[in-house]
N, C-alpha and C positions, 0 to 999 in steps of 0.2 A: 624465505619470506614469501608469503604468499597475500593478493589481491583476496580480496573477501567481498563476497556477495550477499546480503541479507532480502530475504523474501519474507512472505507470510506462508504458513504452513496451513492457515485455515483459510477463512471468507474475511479477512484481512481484521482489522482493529484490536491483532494481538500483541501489541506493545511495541511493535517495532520502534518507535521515535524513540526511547528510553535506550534499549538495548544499541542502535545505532551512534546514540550520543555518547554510549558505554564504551565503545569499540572506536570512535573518533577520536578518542584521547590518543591514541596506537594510529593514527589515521593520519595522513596528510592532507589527503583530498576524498569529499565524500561528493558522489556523482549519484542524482537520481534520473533514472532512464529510460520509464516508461508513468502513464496516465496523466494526472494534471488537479487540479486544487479540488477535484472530487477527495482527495486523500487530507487525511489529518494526524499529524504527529504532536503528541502534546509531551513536552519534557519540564521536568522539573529538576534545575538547578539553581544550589545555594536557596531553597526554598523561593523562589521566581518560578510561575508559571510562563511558559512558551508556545504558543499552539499555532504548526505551521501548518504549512497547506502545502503550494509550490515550492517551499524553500528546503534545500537539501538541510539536514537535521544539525551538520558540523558549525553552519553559518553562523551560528551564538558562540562558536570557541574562536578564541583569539589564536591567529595566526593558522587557520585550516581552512582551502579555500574550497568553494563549493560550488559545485558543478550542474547545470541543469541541462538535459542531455538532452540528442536530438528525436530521441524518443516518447519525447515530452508533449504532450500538447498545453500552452503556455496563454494564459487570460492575460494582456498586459497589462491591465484595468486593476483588476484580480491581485496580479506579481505587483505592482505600484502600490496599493492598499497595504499588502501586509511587509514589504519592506519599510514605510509608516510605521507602520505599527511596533513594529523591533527598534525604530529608532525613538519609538516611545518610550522603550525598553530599556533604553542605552544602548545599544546593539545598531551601530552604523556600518551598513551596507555596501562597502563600496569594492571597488572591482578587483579590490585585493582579496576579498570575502567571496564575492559572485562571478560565474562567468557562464554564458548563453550562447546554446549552440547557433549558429547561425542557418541551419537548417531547421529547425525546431518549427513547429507549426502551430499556427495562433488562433486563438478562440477567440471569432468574434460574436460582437452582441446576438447578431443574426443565429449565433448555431446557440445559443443559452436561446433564443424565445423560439428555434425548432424545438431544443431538449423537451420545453415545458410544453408545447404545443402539442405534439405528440403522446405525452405521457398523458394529459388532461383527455384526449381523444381515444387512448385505448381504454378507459375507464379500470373494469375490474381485472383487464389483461396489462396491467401495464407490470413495467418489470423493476420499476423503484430507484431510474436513476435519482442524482443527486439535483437534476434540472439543471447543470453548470457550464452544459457544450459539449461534454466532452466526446463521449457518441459522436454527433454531427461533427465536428473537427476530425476526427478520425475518418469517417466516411469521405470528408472533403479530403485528405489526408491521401488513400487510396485509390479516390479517384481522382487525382492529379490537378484540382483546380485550387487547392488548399494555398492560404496566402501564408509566408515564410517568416521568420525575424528577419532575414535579409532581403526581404522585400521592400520594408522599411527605407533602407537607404536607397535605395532608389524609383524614387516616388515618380519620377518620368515614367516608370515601365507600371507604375502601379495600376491606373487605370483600365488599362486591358485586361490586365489578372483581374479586377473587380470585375469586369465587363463578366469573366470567363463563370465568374463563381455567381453571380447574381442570375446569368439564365439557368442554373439547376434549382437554386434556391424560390427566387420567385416562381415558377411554377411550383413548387410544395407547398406555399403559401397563398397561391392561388387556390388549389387543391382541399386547402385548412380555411378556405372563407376568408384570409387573411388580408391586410393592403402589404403590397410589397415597399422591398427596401427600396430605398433614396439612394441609388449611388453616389448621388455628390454630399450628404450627412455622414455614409459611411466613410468615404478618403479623408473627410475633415476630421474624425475619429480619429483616426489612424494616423496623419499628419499631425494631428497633438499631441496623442502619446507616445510617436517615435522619439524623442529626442530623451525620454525618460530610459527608453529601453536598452537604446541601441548604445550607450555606453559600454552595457555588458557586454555584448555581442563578442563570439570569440571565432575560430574553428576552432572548435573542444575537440576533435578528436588527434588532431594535431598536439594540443597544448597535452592532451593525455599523454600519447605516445612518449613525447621527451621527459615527462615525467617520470613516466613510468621505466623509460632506459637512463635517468638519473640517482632510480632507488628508490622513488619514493612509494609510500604504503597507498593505494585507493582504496577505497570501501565503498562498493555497490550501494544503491537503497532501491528498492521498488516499494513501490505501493500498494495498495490492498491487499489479495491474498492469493494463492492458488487456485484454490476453487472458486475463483471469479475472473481466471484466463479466461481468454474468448475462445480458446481452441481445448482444454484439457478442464475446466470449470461445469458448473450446476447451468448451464447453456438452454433457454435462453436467459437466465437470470446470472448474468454474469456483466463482466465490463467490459470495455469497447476495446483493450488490449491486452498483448501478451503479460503477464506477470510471471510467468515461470523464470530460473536464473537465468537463463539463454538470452534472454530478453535483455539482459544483461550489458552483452557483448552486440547484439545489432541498435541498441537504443544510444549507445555512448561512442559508437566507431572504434572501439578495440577489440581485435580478436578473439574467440573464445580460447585460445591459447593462451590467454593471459590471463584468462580469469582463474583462481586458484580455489579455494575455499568457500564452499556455500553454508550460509548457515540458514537454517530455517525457523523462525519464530511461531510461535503455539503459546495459546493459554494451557494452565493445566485443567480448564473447562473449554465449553465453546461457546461460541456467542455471531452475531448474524446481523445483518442490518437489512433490513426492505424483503423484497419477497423471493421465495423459491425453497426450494428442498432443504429441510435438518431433521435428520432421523432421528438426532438425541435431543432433540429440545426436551423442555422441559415448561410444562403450561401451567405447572402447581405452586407450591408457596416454595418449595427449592429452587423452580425459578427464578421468580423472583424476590430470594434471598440471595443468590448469586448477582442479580442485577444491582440490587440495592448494594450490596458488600463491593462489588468490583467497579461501582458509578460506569454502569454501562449503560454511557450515553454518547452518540456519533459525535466528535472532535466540530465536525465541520456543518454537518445539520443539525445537530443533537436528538436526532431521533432515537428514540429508546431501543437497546440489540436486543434482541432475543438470545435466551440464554438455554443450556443443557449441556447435559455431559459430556466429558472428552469422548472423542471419537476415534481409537486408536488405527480404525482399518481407514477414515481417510486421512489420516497422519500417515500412514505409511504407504497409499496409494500418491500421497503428493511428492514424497521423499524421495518417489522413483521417477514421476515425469519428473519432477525440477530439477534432480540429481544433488539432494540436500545431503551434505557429509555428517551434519550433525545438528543435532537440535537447542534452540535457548526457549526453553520452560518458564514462561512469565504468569504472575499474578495466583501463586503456589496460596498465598495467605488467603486470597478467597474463600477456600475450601477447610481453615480452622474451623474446628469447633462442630463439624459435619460428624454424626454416629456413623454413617455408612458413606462411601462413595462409589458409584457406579463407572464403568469404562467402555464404552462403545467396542467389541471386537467383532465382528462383523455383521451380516445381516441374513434375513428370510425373506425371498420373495416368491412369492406364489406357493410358495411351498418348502422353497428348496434355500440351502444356505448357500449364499455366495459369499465371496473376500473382497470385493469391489464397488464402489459406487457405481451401477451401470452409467451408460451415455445420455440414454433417452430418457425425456421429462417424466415420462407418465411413468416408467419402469422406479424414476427415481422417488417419485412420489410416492410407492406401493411399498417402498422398501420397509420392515421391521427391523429393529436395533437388537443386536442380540447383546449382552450385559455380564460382565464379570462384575461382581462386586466387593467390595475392600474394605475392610475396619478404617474408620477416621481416624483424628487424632484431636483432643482435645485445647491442649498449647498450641501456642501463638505461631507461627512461625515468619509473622511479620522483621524484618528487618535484619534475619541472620544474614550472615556473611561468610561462615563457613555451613560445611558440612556437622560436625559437631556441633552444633546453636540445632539443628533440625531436630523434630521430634521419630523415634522410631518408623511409626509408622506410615511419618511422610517420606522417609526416605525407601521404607519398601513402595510408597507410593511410584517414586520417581523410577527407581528400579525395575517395576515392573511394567511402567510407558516404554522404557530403554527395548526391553523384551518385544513388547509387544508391537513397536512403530519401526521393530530391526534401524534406529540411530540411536548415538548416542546424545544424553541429553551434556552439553556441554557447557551452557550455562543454566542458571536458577535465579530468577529474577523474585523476588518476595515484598516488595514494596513498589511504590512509582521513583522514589529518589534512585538516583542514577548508582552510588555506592552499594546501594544494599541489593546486589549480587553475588553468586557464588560460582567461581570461574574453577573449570574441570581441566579447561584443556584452550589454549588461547588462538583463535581460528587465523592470526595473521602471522603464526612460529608454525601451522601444521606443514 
């Protein structure tokens, strides 16, 4: 029996929430372990829309509790809002459902109005975050003046930490023309929303551990995507953390000897949010027939993704940094009813063909897509549930991703309901 880790295989909004809430049935505990309410998982169960942000994807099933790890950077403004809102739902939240690392590090007001502040100031260079902190809590994060969830309880010591964080902060704000923060409106913040928070408050990686030498199944979740790692992603147009699996094991406090099975989620196209490099886009009416068919709109901003073809050489440039075992193929029915469909297999640059996304911006800007192309298929392939329900030549479609991304595609996701999957190989028996 093996721990399962699910990532994104592309620049993140490839179905992951669906596929996670797939795999949480099999699940005991689903732990998310790195970024923060920049991410958006929307599930649909029993025909109920679900659209979370911070909240690990399990939280809507009864009796699987859900972990927010210390890799997290956590809004508690933000986390209070959309636990509301699930208990608008029906969906009560309580500490049987949620538990909060108590190292985790919190996004205050101050680092949301640096995000926007910054991003308004680089004008046409700016890089598209979400405006939500996350950035700035990460930098406060690393350089060690970042306030904690367990800072919370002890509001005696909390003063000084503010002392610590407001002389880097106001000077940047002085820098941006800005008035600085109020130390005493910030502690009064933060003295009101502790008693919401600190309920959860665990050591998760404690509570992991015995879990996990009890038998029980965890399932990873990160967020966004591969190519928007801060260290292996389209850099500088990337996010403020690690997303690769590894990220995995230092965001939650468990070993990477414990983590077993990685799965990697992919559309059978690709799709992009905000700014930076996509060799296969697609700027014509395929475009945006793929946008329109796949409601590619952000969960969480709703800005419209940019859409184009699968990209199989950075499909399988991601499957080696994250060390993905196998692939779940989501949102296949997009691409019904297509005469032709094209496959990114690698590229031209300057002249010459290479196998890889290079490192550097300008190198990756220059890149040409080079193109296999594939007879469509004209049926639906909306809702099957095996392999026999698929039409021919989606299934050489599939076949020949498997080929070309060297994984295998393990599941096939063909709808948003969570049932209508097609399971190859089950990642928590490999």
């Amino acid at each position: 029996m093996a721990n399962v880790v699910v990532v994104g295989a592309q620049w993140g909004d490839e179905g992951k929430g669906k596929i996670v809430d797939w795999l949480s049935e099999r699940a005991d505990i689903v732990v998310r372990f790195q970024g923060g309410h920049n991410a958006g998982h929307t599930l649909v169960i029993d025909g109920i829309t679900y659209k979370l942000s911070l909240m690990p994807s399990g939280v809507v099933r009864p009796g699987k509790l859900g972990v927010i790890g210390n890799g997290v950077v956590i809004d508690p403004w933000a986390l209070m809002e959309e636990i509301a809102k699930l208990k608008g739902q029906g969906i009560d939240v309580t500490r049987d459902r949620l538990r909060i690392a108590e190292n985790a590090t919190l996004i205050l007001p101050l680092h949301r109005e640096l995000d926007q502040l910054r991003e308004a100031a680089a004008g046409a260079g700016k890089i598209g975050t979400t405006g939500r902190g996350i950035g700035p809590a990460y930098e406060d994060k690393v350089g060690r003046r970042a306030i904690r969830v367990q800072d919370l309880k002890n509001l005696a010591t909390l003063e000084a930490k503010i002392d610590r964080i407001l002389v880097h902060h106001n000077a940047l704000r002085r820098g941006l023309d800005q008035p600085q923060v109020e130390k005493a409106e910030l502690i009064r913040q933060l003295v009101e929303i502790a008693p919401s928070i600190l309920p959860y408050m665990d050591c998760t990686w404690d509570l992991l551990d015995r879990e996990r030498r009890a038998g029980k199944r965890i399932l990873f979740e990160g967020a966004q995507g591969v190519l928007l790692d801060v260290d292996h992603g389209t850099y500088p147009f990337v996010t403020s953390s690690n997303t690769v699996a590894a990220q995995a094991a230092t965001g939650s406090g468990m070993g990477p000897n414990q983590i077993g099975y990685v799965l990697g989620i992919a559309k059978a196209y690709t799709t992009r949010v905000g700014s930076g490099p996509f060799p296969t886009e697609l700027t014509d009416a395929i475009g945006e027939r793929l946008g329109e068919r796949g409601h590619e709109f952000g969960t969480v901003t709703g800005r419209k993704r940019r859409c184009g073809w699968f990209d199989a050489c950075l499909v399988r440039q991601v499957a080696k940094v994250a060390g993905i075992d196998g692939i779940a193929l989501t949102k296949l029915d997009v691409l019904d009813g297509l005469d032709e469909i094209k496959v990114g297999v690698g590229y031209m640059l300057d002249g010459e063909r290479i196998d890889r996304l290079p490192a550097g911006h300008n190198a990756q800007a220059r890149v040409e897509p080079i193109y296999e192309t594939f007879k469509g298929w004209q049926q639906s392939t909306r809702g099957a549930r095996k392999w026999g329900d698929l039409p021919a030549e989606a299934v050489k479609y599939v076949r020949h991703v498997e080929e070309l991304i060297e994984r295998p595609v393990t599941l096939l996701s063909t709808s948003p309901e969570r049932n209508d999957t097609i399971l190859m190989r089950d990642p928590f028996e490999d």
